[in-house]
Each structure stands twice: as structure tokens, then as C-alpha cells.
N, C-alpha and C positions, 0 to 999 in steps of 0.2 A: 839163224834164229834158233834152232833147234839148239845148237851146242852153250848159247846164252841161255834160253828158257834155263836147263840143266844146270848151268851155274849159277842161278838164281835161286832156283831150288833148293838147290843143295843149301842155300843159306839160310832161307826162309823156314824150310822143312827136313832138319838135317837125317828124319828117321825113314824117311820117304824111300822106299829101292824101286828105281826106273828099271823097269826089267826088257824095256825095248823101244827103239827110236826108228820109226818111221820115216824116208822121204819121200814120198807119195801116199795118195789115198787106197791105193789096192795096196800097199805092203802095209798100211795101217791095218788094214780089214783083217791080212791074213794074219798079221803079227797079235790083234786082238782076239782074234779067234783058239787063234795055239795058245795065246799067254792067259786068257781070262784075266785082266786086270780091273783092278776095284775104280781108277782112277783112268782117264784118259784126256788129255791136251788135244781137241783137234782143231787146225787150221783152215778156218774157213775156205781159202784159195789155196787149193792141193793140185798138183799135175793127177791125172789120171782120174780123182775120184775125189769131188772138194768133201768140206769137212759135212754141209747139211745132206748131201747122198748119204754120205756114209753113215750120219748118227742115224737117219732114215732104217737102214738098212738094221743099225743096230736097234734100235725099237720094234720093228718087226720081229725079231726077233725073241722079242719079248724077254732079254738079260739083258738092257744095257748099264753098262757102268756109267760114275758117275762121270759127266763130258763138261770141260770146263771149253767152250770157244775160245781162242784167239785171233781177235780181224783187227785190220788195220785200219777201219770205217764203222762213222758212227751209225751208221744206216742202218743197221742190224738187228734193229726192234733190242732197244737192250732190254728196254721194262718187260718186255717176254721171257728174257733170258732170267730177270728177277722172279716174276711171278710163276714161273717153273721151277725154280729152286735148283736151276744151273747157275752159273758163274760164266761171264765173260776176261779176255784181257786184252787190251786195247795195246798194240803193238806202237811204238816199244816199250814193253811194261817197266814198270816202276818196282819199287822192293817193297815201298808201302800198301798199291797195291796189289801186290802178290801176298802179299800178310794175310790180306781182308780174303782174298780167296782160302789162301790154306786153311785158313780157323772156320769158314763154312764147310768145305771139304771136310776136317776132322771132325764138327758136328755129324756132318749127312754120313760118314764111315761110322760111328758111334751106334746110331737109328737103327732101331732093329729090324726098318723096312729102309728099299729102294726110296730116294730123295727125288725121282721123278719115275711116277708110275707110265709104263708102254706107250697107254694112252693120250697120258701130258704131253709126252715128247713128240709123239706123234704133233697133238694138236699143236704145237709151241713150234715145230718144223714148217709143218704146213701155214702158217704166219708169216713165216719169216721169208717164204718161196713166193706169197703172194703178192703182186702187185699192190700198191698204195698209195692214194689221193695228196696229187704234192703239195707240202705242206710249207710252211715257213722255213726258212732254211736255220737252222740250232744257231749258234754262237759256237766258233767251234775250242773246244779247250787247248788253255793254255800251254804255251811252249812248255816241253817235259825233257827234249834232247836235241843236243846239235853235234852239225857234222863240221868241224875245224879243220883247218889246214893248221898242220905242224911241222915247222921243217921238210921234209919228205915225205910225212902221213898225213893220212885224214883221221884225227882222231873222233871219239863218239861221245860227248862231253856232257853229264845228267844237268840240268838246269842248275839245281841244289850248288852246283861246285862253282859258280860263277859270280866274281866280283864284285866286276863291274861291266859293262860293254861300252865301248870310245869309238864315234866317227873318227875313219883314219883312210881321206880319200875315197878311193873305190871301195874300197873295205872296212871295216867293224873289226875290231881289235876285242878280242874276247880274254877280261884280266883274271887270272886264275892265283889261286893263293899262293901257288909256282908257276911262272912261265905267262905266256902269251900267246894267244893262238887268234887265225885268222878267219872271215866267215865273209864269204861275198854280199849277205843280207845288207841293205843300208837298213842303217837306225830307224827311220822313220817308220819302214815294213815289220821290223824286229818291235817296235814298240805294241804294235796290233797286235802281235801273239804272245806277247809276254802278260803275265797278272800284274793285273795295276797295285794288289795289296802288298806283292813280294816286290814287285822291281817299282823305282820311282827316278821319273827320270828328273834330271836337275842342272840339265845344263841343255840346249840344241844338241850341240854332239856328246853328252854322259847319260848312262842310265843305270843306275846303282841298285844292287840286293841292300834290301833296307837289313836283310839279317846281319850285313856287312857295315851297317854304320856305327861307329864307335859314339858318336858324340860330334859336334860341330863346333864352330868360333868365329869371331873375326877377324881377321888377317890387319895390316898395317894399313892396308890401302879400304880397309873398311867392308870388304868384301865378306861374306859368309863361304866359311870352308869347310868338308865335309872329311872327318876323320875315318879312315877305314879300323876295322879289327885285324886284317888277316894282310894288309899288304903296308908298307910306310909312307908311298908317295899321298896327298892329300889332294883333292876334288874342290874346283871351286862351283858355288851354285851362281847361277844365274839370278838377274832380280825378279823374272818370268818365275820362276822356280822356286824362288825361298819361302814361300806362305806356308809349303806344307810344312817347315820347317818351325815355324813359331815357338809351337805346345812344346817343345824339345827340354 
């Protein structure tokens, strides 16, 4: 995770200089301590010393820099994380939002005060540590990354790159603008985590990036078929399925 965040970085924020990388919570403390840095990444779930100890410890302190969270759970009171004027990033981050954080980041560096006072943080800590009355459970967001099988790898696949998805037996065949790759998920489960506005499905076993449709038709046998942009074979829709296609 650490060697990603940094290559994301780097792309998002190319003036940015990472002056040290922590793997644990006490080598973050001490590496913060020696380097005083304006900006710090901490992991909520850290061996040794997770990330709300340690921002703790840095509030007490009464310097903290600015702490951007990274967890891999929506639990985390994010609207606290708002109304404190930190930044969260929901693992595995995305590059759009990593944008939204850096451009807050470079306002709150601009300020010619701290972007969360001792105090906030403190309070905004002490939130997130306390218990809270179960509530309904979120909608949880959309698919953002998968893990394919390729050949001999697992590759790490951004949503955005993906075709189309085909029932193929035990497996879901993941069509990419090159190649194919494989995902144990059946279609039916894949359909629940994916966005209804980006992906549509149109067949039982197809489920199509609508930013991937070129245009449609009807085939010989009267059928409606679904032209891709990025690959050449063609999609047929189901009659279940053709409505959303009318407006076209």
C-alpha cells in the first residue's frame, strides 16, 4: 500500500517530496518527530501504534500536521473527518479521489493557520474512538477495483478499464480493451457492486460499460446488438434488456 499511495502521488502531486515512509505506528511517530512534516498519510490499522493513537499523541502535542486518514472501512465517521477539515482516503484509492484530497491539502498549506486546531483534533479523535448507536447499515459504494486472474497473475484491474463482464461457467470473464482476464465473482453478485449508471447489464450473462457503447442495431435475425468502441466482437441484448435501449 505504501509503495502505491507514493505512485499515485507522485502523479497527482508531482511537487510533493515524501521525506519518509513508515511501516508501523511507532516508526511513524519517531520518523515524524525527527522530520516535522507539513503533511502526513496515516493508516488507520498500523502494527504497533494505529493511525487514531498516534494523530492523538500528535494533537497533544499541540504541532500537528496536516493528517490525511487512510481506512479501508466506511465506519470511520467520515462526516467528522469533513467537519474537521482533515481528508480521508478509502483504500484502494482512486486518482480522482486523490485529486480532491491534494487540492484541499494545498489550500490548508496556503492558510496561514493550522487547518485543524489541537483542540478539533482532539475532539474529532475522541468521536471516532467512541462507541455508536447501530444505525442502518449505508449502501456500500460501488465497485472501484478487482482482483483477476491472468495467466499466472492476479492482476489489480481500476473499474474505469473494463468493457465488459461475460458469464463463463464458474467464472466471469473480465473483457478489457486488451486481453481477458478471469474473476471467481458470478455475474449475479458482480451486478450488486457495480453502478447501475456506468455498467448496464443486457443480456443474463453480459454486463456492459455504457462508456463502451458505440451505438446499437439489428442483426438479420432481428435481434438488437450492442456495438463496443474499444473492442470488435458485438453484444447481443436480450429482449428482457432492450428498453433501456430505445432513447438510443
Amino acid at each position: 500500500m505504501l509503495d502505491y499511495l507514493q505512485t499515485q502521488l507522485a502523479t497527482a502531486w508531482p511537487q510533493l517530496r515524501i521525506v519518509g515512509k513508515a511501516g508501523n505506528g511507532i516508526e511513524a511517530l519517531r520518523l515524524i518527530d525527527e522530520l516535522a512534516p507539513d503533511v502526513v498519510f496515516l493508516d488507520i490499522q498500523m502494527p504497533g501504534l494505529n493511525g487514531l493513537d498516534l494523530a492523538q499523541r500528535l494533537a497533544s502535542d499541540g504541532k500537528a500536521p496536516h493528517i490525511v486518514f487512510v481506512t479501508a472501512h466506511h465506519e470511520y465517521a467520515v462526516d467528522a473527518f469533513e467537519h474537521a477539515a482533515l481528508d480521508y482516503l478509502l483504500k484502494p484509492t482512486t486518482v480522482e479521489r486523490l485529486d480532491k484530497t491534494v487540492a484541499k491539502l494545498k489550500l490548508a498549506l496556503r492558510a496561514p493557520a493550522p487547518a485543524v486546531a489541537p483542540d478539533a483534533l482532539r475532539a474529532l479523535l475522541q468521536q471516532l474512538a467512541a462507541p455508536t448507536a447501530p444505525t442502518a447499515a449505508a449502501a456500500p459504494a460501488p465497485l472501484q477495483w478487482i482482483r483477476a486472474a491472468h495467466g499466472d497473475e492476479t492482476r489489480l484491474i481500476a473499474i474505469d478499464e473494463v468493457i465488459y463482464f461475460q458469464s463463463n461457467d464458474k467464472y466471469t470473464s473480465v473483457f478489457l480493451q486488451e486481453g481477458e482476464c478471469l474473476i471467481r465473482t458470478p455475474l449475479s453478485k458482480l451486478r450488486e457492486q457495480l453502478d447501475e449508471a456506468r455498467f448496464w447489464q443486457i443480456h443474463r450473462s453480459v454486463i456492459v460499460a455504457a462508456k463502451s457503447v458505440a451505438g446499437t442495431h439489428t442483426d438479420f435475425r432481428g435481434r438488437l446488438v450492442v456495438k463496443l468502441k474499444e473492442r470488435r466482437e458485438q453484444l447481443t441484448v436480450s429482449r428482457n434488456y432492450a428498453e433501456q435501449f430505445k432513447q438510443m
